[in-house]
N, C-alpha and C positions, 0 to 999 in steps of 0.2 A: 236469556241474554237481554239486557236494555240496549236503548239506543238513545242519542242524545241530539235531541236535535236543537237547532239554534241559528238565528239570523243576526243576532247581535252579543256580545259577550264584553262585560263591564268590571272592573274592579269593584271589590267591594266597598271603595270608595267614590263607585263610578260613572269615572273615566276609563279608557282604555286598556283593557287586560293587557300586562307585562309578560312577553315571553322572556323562561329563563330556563336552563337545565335542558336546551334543546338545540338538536344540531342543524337549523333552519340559518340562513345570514343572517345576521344582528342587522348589517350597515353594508350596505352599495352604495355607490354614484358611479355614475354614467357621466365625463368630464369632456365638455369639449371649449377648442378656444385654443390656439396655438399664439404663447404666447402669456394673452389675461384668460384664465380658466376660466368655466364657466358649468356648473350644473346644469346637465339638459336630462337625466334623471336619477333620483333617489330615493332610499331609505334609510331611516334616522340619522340623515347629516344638514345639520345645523348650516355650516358653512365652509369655505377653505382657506386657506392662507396661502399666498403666493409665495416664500419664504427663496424663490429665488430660480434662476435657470433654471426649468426641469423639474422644481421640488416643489410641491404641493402637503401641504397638511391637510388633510381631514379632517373633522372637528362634530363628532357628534352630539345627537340631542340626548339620547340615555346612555351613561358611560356602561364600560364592560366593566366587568368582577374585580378585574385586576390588570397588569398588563402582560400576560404574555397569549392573550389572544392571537390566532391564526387571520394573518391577512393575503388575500391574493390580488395577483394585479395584472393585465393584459394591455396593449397599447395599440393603436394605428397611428399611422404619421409616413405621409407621401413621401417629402424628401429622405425616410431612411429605407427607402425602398432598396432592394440589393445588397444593404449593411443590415448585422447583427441589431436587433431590438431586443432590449431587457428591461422591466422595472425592477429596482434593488427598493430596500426597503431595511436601512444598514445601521449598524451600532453606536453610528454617531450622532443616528437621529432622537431626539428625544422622545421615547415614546410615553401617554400616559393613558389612561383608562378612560381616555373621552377624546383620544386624539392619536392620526396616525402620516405618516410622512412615507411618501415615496417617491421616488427619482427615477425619470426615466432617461436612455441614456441610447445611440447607437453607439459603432465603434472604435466613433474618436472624441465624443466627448458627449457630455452632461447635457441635453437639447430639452425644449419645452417639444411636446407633441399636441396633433389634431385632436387627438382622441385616447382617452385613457379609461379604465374601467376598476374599481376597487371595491371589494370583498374580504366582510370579516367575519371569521366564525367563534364561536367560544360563549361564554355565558355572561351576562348583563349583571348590573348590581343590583 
């Protein structure tokens, strides 16, 4: 049996070896900011777009394969203490292979939150 060992690993162009064909998270952030979001941490996101009450896009640095990549999403936010918390993530948002929208909402209406978390799985191009 070999064994490989290694402290750094480069394209063979390289730069930075491209995970792909693997079930690791492509893209996290860790969003906070009630209100004007704000990255306090990530992986491969570029930046977000405020696109209104509650809806943030995600905008990554390497696009996915396609778009029907796997995203998940978590939230905190004080004032919806005691009401229903959900992040949807709905048909009407445009999705594309370098970008994703989700909405967070208690259970009277469409609210921006303290704190949101987003996760994508699937394979890179």
């Amino acid at each position: 049996m070999s064994v490989l060992k290694a402290d750094t690993i480069q394209s063979t162009g390289g730069g930075a070896a491209t995970l792909t064909k693997q079930s690791a998270a492509k893209m996290f952030a860790n969003i906070g900011g009630d209100g004007t979001p704000t990255v306090t941490g990530s992986f491969n996101v570029t930046s977000l777009t405020d696109e209104g009450t509650g809806v943030i896009r995600a905008n990554m640095i390497n696009a996915m394969s396609d778009t029907t990549f796997t995203n998940v999403g978590t939230l905190r936010e004080q004032s919806f203490i005691g009401t229903i918390q959900e992040i949807t993530s709905g048909s009407s948002e445009i999705r594309t292979s370098s970008s994703m929208v989700m909405k967070t909402h208690s259970t009277t209406a469409t609210s921006d939150a303290d704190g949101r978390n987003y996760v994508v799985f699937g394979d890179l191009a």
